[in-house]
C-alpha positions as CSV (number, residue, x, y, z in Angstrom):
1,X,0.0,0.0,0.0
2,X,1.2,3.6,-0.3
3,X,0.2,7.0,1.4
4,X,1.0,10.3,-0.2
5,X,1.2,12.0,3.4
6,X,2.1,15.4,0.9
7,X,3.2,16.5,-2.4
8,X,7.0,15.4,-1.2
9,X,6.6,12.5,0.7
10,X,5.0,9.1,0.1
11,X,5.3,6.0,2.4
12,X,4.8,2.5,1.3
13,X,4.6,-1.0,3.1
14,X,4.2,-4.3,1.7
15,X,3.0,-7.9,3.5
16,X,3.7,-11.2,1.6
17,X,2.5,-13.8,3.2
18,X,2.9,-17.5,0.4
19,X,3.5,-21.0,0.7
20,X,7.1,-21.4,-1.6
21,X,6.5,-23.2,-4.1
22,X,9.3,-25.7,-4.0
23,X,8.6,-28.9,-2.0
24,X,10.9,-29.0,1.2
25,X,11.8,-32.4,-0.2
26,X,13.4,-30.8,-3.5
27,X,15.3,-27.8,-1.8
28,X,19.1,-27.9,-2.4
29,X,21.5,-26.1,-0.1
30,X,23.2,-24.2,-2.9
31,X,19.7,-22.8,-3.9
32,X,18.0,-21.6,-0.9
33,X,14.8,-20.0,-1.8
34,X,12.8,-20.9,0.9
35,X,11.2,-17.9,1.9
36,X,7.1,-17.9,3.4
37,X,6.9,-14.1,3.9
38,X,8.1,-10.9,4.0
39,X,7.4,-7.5,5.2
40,X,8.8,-4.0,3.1
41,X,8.5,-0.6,3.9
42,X,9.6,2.3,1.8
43,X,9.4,6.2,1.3
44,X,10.0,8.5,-1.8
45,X,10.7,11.9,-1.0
46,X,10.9,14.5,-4.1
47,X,13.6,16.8,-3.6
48,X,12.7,18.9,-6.6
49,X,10.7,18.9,-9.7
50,X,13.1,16.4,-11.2
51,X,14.9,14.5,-8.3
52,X,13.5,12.4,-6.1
53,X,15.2,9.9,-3.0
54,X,13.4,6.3,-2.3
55,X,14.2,4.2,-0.1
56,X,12.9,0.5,0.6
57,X,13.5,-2.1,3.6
58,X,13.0,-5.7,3.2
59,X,13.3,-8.3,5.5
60,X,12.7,-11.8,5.3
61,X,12.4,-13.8,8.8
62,X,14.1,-17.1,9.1
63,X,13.1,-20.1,7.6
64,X,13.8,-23.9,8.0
65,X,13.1,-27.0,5.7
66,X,14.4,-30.5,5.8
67,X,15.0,-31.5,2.3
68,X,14.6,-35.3,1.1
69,X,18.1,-36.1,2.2
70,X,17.4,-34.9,5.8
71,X,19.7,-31.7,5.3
72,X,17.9,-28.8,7.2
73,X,18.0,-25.9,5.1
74,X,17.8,-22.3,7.0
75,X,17.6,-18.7,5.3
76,X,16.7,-15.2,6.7
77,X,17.4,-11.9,4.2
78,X,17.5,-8.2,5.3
79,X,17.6,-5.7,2.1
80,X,18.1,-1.8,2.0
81,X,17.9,-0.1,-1.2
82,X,17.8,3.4,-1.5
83,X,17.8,5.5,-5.1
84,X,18.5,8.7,-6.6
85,X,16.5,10.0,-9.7
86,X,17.2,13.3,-11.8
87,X,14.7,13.4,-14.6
88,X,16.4,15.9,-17.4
């Protein structure tokens, strides 16, 4: 969702909340993509007619599977992006 709280600034948050689509049984260690959900906030702030600054945080709480070969598999992910735009 987002909320333009004034012509500057916007704030956005996000929810995911999924089943992965890879069986536990057929997860590999090397490729980890395990996630269930994840939670994102974010703001854009325009600076000027042309710029504008956003920024996003995403993080991604840890998960556990055990795949067929009884390896337990665990991931978590935190990511920070944050942008610069000039518009000529």
């Amino acid at each position: 969702m987002a909320w333009v709280s004034s012509k500057q600034l916007t704030l956005r948050a996000g929810l995911s909340l999924t089943d992965n689509p890879v069986q536990d049984a057929m997860v590999k260690p090397l490729f980890s993509a395990i996630f269930r959900s994840h939670v994102t906030l974010g703001l854009g702030y325009k600076a000027s007619h042309g710029s504008e600054i956003d920024a996003s945080l995403t993080v991604a709480p840890d998960t556990t599977v055990v795949n067929a070969s009884g390896v337990a598999i665990s991931h978590s992910q935190t990511n920070l992006q944050l942008m610069f735009t000039q518009r000529f």
